[in-house]
N, C-alpha and C positions, 0 to 999 in steps of 0.2 A: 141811764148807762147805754152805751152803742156796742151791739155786741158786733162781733167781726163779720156774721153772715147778713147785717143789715145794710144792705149796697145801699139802697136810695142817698142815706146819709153820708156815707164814707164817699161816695161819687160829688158830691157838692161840698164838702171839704177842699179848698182849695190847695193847689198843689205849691208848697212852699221851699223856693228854690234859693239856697243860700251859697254863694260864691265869697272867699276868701279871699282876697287880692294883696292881701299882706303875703302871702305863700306861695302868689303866682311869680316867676321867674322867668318866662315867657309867655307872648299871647297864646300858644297852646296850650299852655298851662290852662289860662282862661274857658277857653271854646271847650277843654277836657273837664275842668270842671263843671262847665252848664251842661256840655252834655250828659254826665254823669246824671245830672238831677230831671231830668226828662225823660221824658219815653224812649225803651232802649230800639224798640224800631225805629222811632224817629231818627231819635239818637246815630244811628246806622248810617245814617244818608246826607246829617248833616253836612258842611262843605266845615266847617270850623273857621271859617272868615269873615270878615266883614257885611262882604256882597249873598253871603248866606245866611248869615243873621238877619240881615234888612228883608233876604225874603220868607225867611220862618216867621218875624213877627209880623211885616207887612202884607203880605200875602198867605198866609199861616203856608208856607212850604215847608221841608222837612228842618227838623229841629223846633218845629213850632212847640210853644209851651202849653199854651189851653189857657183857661184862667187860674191865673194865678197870684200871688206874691214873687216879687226877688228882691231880695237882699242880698245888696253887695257890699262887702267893707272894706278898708285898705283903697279906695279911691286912687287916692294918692300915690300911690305905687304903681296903678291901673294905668292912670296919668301918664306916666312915665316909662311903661310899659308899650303900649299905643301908641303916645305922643297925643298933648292934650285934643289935638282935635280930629281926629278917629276913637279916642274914648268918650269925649261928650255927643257924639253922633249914637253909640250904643243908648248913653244914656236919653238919647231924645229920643230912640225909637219906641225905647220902652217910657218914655215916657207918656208919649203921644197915644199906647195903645193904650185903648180902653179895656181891656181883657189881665192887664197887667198894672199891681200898686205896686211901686218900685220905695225899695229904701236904700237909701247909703249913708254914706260910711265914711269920713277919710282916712282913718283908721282901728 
């Protein structure tokens, strides 16, 4: 059992980041829900676009995740949301990072 004052373990726990994209309505929608699941310093300073995502994961600047999982679902809506290719550019960032397992979704 892992009690709550045992950091070592709780710290290598990865941080598991779940985005909705059946409920997103707009890309702010988006960037409010990633930020949501991140460090709310981070979180603080992300830019919530495009060119700030590519450098939270690319360059771990603010909004960066750590290692983690993200699961996104509703794709499909994402899609359409974006427009297919500003959403498959998110998905290759994270794909590409090694620090990040990525799952989806199309809905």
């Amino acid at each position: 059992a892992v009690t709550m004052d045992d950091k070592s373990t709780s710290q290598n726990s990865k941080l598991k980041i779940f985005i909705n994209g059946n409920i997103c309505q707009s890309r702010e929608d988006f960037w409010n829900a990633y930020a949501k699941e991140i460090d709310p310093e981070s979180a603080k300073h992300f830019g919530k676009n495009l060119d700030a995502f590519n450098d939270a994961i690319s360059a771990a600047g603010p909004g960066y995740p750590g290692e983690c999982t993200i699961e996104i679902t509703g794709t499909e809506n994402l899609n359409k949301i974006f427009g297919k290719e500003n959403f498959q550019y998110i998905i290759e960032l994270l794909t590409k990072a090694d620090f990040v397992d990525l799952i989806t979704q199309e809905n």
